[in-house]
Backbone as XML, in Angstrom:
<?xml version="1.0"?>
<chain id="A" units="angstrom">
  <residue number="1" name="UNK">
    <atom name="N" x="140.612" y="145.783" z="-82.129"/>
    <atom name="CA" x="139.997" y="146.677" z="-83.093"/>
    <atom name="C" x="138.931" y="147.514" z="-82.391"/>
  </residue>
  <residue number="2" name="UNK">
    <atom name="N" x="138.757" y="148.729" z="-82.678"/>
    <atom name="CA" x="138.010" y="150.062" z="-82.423"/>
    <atom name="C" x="136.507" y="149.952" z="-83.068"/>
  </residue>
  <residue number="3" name="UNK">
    <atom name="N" x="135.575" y="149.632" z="-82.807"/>
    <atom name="CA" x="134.860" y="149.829" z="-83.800"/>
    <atom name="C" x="133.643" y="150.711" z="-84.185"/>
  </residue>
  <residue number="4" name="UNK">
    <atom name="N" x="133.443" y="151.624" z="-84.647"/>
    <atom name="CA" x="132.275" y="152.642" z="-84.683"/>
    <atom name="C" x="130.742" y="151.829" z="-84.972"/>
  </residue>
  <residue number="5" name="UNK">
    <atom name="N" x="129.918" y="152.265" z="-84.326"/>
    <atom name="CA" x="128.234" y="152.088" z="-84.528"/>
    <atom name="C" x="128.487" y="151.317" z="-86.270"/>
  </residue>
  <residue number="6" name="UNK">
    <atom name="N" x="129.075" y="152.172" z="-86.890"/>
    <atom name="CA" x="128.602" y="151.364" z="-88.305"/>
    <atom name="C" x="129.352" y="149.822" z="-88.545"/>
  </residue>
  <residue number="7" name="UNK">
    <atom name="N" x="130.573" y="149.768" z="-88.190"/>
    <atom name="CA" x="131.227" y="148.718" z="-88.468"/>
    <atom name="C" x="130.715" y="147.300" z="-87.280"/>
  </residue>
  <residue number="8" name="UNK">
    <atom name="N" x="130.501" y="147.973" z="-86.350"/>
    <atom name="CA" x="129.463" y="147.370" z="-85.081"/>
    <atom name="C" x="127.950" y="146.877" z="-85.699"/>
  </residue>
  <residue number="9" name="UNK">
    <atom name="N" x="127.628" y="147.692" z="-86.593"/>
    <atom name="CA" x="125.809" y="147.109" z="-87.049"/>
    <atom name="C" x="126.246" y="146.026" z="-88.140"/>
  </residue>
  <residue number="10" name="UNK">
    <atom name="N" x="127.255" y="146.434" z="-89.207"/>
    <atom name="CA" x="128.029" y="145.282" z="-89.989"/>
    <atom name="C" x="128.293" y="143.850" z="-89.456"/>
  </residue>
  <residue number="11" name="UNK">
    <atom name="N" x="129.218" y="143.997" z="-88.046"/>
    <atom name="CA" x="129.410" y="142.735" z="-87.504"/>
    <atom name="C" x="128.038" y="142.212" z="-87.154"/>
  </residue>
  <residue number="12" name="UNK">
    <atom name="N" x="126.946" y="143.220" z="-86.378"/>
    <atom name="CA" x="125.495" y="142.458" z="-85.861"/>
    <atom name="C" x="124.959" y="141.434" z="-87.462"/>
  </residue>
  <residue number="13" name="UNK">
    <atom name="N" x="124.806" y="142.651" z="-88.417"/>
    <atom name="CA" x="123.889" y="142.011" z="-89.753"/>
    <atom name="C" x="124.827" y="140.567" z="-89.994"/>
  </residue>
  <residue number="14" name="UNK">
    <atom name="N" x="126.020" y="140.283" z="-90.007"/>
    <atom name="CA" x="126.708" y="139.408" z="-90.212"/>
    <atom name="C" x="125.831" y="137.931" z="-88.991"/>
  </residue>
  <residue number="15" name="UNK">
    <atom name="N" x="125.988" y="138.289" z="-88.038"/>
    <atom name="CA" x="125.410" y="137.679" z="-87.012"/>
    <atom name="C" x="123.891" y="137.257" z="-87.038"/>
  </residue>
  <residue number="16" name="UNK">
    <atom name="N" x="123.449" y="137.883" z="-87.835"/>
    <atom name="CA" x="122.015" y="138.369" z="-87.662"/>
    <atom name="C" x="121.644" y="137.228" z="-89.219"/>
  </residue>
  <residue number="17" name="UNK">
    <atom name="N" x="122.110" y="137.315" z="-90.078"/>
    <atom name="CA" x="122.530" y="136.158" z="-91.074"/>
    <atom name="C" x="122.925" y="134.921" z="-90.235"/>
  </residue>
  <residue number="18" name="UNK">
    <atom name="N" x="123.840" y="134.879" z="-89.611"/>
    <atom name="CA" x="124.607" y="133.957" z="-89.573"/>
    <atom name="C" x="123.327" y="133.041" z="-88.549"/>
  </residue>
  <residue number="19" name="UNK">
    <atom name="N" x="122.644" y="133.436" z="-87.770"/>
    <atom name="CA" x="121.772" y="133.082" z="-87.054"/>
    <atom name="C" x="120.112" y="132.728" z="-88.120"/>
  </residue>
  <residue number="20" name="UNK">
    <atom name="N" x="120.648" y="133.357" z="-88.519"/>
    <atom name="CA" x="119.287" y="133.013" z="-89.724"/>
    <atom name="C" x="119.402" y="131.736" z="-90.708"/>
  </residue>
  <residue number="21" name="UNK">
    <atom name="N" x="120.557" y="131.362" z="-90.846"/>
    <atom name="CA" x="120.915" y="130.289" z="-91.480"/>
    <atom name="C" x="121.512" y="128.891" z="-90.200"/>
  </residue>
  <residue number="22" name="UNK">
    <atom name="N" x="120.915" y="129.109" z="-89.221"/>
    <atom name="CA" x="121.203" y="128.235" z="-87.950"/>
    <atom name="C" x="120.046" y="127.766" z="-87.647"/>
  </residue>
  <residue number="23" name="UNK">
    <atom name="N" x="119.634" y="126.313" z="-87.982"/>
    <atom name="CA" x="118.360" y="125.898" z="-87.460"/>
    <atom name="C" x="118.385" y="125.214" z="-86.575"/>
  </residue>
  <residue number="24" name="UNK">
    <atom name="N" x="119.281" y="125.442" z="-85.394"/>
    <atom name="CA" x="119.117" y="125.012" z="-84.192"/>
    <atom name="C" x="118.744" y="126.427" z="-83.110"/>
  </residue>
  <residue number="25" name="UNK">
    <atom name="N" x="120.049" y="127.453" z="-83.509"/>
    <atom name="CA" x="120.022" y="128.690" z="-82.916"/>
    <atom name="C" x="118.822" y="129.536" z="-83.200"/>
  </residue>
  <residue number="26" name="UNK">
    <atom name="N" x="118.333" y="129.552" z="-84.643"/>
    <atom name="CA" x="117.328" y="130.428" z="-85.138"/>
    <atom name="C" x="115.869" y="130.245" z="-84.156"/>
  </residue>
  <residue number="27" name="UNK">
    <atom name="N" x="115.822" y="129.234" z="-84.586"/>
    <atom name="CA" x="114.043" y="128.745" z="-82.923"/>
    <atom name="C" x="114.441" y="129.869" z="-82.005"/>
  </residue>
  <residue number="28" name="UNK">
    <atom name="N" x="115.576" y="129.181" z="-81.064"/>
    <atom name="CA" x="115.458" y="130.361" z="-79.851"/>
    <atom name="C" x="115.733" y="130.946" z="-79.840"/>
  </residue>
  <residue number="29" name="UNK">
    <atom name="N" x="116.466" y="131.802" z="-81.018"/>
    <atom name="CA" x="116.479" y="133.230" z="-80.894"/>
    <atom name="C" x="114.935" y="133.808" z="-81.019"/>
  </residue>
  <residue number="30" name="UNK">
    <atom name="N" x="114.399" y="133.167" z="-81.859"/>
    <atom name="CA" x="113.165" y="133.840" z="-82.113"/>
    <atom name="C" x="112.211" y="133.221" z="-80.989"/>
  </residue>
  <residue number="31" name="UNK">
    <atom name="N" x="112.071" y="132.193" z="-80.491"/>
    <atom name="CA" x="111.497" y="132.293" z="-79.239"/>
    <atom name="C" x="111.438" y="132.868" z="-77.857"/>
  </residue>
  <residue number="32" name="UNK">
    <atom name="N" x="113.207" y="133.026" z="-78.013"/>
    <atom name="CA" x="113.621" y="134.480" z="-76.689"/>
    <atom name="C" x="113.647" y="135.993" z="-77.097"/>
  </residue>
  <residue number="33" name="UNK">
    <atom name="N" x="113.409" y="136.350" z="-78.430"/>
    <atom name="CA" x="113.011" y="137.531" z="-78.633"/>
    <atom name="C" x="111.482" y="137.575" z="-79.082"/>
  </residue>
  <residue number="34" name="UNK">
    <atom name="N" x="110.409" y="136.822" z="-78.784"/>
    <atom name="CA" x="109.264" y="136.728" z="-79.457"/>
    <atom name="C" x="109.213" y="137.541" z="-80.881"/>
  </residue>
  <residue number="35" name="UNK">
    <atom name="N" x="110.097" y="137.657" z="-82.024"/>
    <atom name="CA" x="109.571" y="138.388" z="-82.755"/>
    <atom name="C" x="109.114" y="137.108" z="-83.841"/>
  </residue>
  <residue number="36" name="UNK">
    <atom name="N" x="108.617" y="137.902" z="-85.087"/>
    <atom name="CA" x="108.111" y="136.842" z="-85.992"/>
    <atom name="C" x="109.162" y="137.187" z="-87.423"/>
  </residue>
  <residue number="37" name="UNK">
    <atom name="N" x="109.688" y="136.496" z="-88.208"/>
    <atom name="CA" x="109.998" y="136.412" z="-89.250"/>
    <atom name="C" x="110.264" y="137.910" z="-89.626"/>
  </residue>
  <residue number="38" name="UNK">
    <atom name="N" x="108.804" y="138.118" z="-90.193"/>
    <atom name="CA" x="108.815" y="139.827" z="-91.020"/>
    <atom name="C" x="109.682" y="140.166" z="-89.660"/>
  </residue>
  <residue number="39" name="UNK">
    <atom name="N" x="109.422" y="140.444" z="-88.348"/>
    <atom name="CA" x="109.641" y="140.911" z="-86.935"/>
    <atom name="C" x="111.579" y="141.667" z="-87.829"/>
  </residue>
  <residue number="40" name="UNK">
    <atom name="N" x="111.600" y="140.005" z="-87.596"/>
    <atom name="CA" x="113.015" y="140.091" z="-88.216"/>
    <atom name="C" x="114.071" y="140.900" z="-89.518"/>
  </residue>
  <residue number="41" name="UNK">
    <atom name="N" x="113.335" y="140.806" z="-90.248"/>
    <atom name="CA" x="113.169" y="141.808" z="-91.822"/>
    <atom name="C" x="113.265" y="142.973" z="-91.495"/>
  </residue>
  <residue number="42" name="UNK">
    <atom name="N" x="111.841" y="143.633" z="-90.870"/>
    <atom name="CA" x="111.917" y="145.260" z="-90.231"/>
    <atom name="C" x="113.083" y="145.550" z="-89.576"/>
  </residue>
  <residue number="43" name="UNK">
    <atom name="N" x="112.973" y="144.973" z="-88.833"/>
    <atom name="CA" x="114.522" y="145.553" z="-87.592"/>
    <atom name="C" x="115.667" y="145.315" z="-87.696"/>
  </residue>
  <residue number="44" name="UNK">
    <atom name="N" x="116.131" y="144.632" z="-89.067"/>
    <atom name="CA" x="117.275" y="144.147" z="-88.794"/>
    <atom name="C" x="118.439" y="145.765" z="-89.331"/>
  </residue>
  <residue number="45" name="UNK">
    <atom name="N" x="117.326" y="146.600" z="-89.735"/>
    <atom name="CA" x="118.224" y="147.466" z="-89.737"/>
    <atom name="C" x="118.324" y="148.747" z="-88.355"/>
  </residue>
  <residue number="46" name="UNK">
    <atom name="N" x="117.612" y="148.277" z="-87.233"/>
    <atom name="CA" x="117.628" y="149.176" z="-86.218"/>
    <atom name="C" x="118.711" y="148.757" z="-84.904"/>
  </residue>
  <residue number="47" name="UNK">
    <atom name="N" x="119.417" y="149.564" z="-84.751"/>
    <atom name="CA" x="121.186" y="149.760" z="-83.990"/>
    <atom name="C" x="120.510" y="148.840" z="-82.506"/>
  </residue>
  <residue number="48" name="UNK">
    <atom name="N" x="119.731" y="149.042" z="-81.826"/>
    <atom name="CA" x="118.858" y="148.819" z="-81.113"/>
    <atom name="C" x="118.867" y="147.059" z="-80.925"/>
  </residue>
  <residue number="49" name="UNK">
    <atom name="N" x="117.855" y="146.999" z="-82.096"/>
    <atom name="CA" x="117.594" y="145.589" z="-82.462"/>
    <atom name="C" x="119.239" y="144.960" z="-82.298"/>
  </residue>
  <residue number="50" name="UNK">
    <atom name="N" x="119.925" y="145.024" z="-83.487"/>
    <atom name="CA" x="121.639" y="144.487" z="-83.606"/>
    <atom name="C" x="121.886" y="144.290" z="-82.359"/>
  </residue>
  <residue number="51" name="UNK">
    <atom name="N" x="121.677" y="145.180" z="-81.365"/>
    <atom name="CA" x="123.071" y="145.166" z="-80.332"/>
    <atom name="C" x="122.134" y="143.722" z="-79.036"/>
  </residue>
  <residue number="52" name="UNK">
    <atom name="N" x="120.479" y="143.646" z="-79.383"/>
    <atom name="CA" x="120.283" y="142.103" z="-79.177"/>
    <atom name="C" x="120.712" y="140.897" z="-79.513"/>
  </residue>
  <residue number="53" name="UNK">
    <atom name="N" x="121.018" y="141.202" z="-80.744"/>
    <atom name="CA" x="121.462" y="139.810" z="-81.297"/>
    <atom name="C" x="122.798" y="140.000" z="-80.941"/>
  </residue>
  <residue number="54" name="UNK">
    <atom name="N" x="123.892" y="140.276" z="-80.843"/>
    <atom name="CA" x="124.825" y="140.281" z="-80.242"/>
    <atom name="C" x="124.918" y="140.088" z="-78.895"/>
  </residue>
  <residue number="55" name="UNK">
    <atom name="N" x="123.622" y="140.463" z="-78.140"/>
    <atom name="CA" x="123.698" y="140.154" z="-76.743"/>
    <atom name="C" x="122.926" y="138.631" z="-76.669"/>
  </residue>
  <residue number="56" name="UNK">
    <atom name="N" x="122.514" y="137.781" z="-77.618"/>
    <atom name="CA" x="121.775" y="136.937" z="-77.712"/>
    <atom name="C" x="123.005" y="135.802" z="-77.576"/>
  </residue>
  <residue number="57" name="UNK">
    <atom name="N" x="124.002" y="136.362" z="-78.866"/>
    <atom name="CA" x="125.092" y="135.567" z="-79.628"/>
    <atom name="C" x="125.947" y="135.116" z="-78.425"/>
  </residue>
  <residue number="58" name="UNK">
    <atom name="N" x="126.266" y="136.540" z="-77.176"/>
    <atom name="CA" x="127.423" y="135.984" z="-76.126"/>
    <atom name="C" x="126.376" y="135.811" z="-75.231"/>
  </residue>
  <residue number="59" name="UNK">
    <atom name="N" x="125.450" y="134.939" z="-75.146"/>
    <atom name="CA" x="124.446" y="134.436" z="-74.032"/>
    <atom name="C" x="125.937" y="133.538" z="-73.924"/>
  </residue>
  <residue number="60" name="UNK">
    <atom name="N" x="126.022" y="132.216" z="-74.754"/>
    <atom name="CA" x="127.184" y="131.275" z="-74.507"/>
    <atom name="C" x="128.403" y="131.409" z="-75.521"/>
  </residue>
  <residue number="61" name="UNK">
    <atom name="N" x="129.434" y="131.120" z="-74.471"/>
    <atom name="CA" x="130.734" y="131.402" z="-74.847"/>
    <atom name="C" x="130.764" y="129.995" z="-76.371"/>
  </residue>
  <residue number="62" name="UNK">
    <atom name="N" x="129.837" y="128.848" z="-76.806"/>
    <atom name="CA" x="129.978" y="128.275" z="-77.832"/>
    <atom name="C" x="129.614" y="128.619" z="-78.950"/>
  </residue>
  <residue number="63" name="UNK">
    <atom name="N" x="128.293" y="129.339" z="-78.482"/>
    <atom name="CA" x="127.976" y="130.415" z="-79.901"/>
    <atom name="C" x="128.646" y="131.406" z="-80.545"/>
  </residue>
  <residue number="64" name="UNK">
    <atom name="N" x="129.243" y="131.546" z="-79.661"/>
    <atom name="CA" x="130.162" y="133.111" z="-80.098"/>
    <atom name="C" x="131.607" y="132.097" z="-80.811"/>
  </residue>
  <residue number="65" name="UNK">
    <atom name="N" x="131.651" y="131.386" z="-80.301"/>
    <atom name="CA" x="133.110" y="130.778" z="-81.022"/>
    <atom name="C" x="132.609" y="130.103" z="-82.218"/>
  </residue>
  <residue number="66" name="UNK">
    <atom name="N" x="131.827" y="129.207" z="-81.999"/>
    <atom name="CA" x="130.961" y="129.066" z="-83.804"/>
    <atom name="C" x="130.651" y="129.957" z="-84.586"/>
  </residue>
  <residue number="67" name="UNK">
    <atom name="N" x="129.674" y="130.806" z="-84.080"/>
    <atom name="CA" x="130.009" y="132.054" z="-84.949"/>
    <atom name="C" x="131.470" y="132.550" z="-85.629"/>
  </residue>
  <residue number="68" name="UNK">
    <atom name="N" x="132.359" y="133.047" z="-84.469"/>
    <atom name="CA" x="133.561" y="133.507" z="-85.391"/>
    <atom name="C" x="134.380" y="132.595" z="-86.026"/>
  </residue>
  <residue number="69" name="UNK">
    <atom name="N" x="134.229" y="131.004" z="-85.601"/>
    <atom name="CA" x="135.321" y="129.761" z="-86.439"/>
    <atom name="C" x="134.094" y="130.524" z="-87.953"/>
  </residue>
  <residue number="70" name="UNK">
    <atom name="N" x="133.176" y="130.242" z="-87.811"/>
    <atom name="CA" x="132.049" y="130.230" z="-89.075"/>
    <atom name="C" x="132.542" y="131.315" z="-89.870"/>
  </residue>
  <residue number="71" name="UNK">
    <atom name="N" x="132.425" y="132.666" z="-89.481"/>
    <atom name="CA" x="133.085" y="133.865" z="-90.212"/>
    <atom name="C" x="134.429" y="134.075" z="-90.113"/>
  </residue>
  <residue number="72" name="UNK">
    <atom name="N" x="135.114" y="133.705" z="-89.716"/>
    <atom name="CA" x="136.533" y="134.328" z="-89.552"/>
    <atom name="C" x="136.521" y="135.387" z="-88.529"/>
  </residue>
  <residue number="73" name="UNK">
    <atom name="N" x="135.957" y="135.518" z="-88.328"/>
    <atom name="CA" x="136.343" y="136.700" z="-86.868"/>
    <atom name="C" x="136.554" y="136.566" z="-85.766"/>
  </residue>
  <residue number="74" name="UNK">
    <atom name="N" x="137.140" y="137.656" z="-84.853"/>
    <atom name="CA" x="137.951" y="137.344" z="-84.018"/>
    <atom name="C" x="137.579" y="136.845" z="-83.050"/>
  </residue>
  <residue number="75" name="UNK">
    <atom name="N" x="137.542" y="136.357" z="-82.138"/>
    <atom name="CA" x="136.555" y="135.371" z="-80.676"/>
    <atom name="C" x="136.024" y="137.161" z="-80.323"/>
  </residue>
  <residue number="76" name="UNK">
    <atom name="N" x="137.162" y="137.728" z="-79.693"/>
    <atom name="CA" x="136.663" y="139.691" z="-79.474"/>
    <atom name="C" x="135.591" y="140.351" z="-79.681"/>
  </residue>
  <residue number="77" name="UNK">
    <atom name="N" x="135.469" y="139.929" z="-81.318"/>
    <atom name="CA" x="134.711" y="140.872" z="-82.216"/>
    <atom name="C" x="133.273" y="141.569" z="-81.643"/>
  </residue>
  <residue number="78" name="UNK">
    <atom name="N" x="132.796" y="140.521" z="-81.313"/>
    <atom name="CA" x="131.121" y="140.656" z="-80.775"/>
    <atom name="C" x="131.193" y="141.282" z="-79.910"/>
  </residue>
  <residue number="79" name="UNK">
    <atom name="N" x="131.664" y="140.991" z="-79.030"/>
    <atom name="CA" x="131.963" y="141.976" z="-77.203"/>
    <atom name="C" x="132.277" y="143.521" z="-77.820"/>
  </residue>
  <residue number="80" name="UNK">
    <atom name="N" x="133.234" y="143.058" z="-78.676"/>
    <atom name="CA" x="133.588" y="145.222" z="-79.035"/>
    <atom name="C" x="132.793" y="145.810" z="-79.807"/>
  </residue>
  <residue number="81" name="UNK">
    <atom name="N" x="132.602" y="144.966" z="-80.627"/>
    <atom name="CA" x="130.670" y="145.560" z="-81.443"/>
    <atom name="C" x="129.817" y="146.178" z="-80.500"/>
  </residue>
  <residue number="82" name="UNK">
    <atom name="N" x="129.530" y="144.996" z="-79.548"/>
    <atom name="CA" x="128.585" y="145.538" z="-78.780"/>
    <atom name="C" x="128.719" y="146.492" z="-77.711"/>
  </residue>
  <residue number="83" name="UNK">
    <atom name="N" x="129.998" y="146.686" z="-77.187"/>
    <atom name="CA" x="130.167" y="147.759" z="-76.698"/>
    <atom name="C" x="129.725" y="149.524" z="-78.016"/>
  </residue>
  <residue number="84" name="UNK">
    <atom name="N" x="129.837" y="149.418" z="-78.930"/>
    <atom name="CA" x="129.580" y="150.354" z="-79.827"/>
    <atom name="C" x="127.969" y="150.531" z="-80.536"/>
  </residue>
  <residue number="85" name="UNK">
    <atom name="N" x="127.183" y="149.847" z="-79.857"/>
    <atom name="CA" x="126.021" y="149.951" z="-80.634"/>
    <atom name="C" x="125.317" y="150.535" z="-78.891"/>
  </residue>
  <residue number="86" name="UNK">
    <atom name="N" x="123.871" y="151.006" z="-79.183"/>
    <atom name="CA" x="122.894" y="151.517" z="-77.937"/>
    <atom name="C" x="122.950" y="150.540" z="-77.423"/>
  </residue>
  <residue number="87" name="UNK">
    <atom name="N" x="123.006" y="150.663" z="-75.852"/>
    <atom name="CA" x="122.591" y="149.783" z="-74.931"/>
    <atom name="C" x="123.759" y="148.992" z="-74.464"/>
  </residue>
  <residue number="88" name="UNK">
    <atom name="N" x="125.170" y="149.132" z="-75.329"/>
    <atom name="CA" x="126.689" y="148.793" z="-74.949"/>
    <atom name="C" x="127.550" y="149.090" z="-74.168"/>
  </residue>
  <residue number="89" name="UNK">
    <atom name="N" x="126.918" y="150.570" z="-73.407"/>
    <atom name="CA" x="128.203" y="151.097" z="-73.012"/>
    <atom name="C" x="128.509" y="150.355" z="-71.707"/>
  </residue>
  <residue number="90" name="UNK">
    <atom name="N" x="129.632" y="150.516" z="-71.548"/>
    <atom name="CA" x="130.095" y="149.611" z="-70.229"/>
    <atom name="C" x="130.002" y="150.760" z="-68.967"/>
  </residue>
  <residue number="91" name="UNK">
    <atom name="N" x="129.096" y="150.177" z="-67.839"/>
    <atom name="CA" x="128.616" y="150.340" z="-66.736"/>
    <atom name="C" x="129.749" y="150.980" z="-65.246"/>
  </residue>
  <residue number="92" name="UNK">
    <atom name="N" x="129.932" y="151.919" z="-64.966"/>
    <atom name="CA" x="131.223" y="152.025" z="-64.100"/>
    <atom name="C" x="130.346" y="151.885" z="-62.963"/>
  </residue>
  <residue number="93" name="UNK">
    <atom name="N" x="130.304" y="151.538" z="-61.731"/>
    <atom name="CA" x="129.347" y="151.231" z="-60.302"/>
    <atom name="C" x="130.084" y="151.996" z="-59.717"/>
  </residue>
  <residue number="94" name="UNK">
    <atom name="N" x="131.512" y="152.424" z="-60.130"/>
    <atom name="CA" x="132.337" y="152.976" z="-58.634"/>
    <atom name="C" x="132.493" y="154.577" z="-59.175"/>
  </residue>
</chain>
């Protein structure tokens, strides 16, 4: 699947929930992003912010598969999200 910035911030907010209701994951997310609670509230609507938590989510390949067994989505999903949000694009060196 293709996914544009919007359907990409959809999958993050999904994530961005789904991590919010994780009280193992939720601590360190919020301890490796120092933000605070409200932190969380404000930004969760900035493209910016999202495409962290998605880069938070494939730190490990177990989170990302809990996550999508949890939602139904595809193991993929997150990687192609995040290629579509700021800070995604994939890097050519050559």
């Amino acid at each position: 699947m293709s996914y544009t910035q919007e359907s990409a911030e959809t999958l993050a907010l999904t994530a961005l929930g789904w991590l919010a209701g994780n009280e193992d994951l939720l601590p360190v997310f919020m301890g490796a992003s120092g933000l605070s609670e409200d932190d969380l509230r404000a930004r969760a609507a900035d493209p910016e912010f999202l495409g962290a938590v998605l880069d938070f989510l494939m730190m490990d390949d177990a989170w990302v598969m809990q996550f999508c067994d949890e939602t139904a989505t595809a193991y993929a999903a997150p990687g192609q999200a995040r290629a579509a949000l700021p800070g995604g694009e994939q890097v050519h060196w050559t």
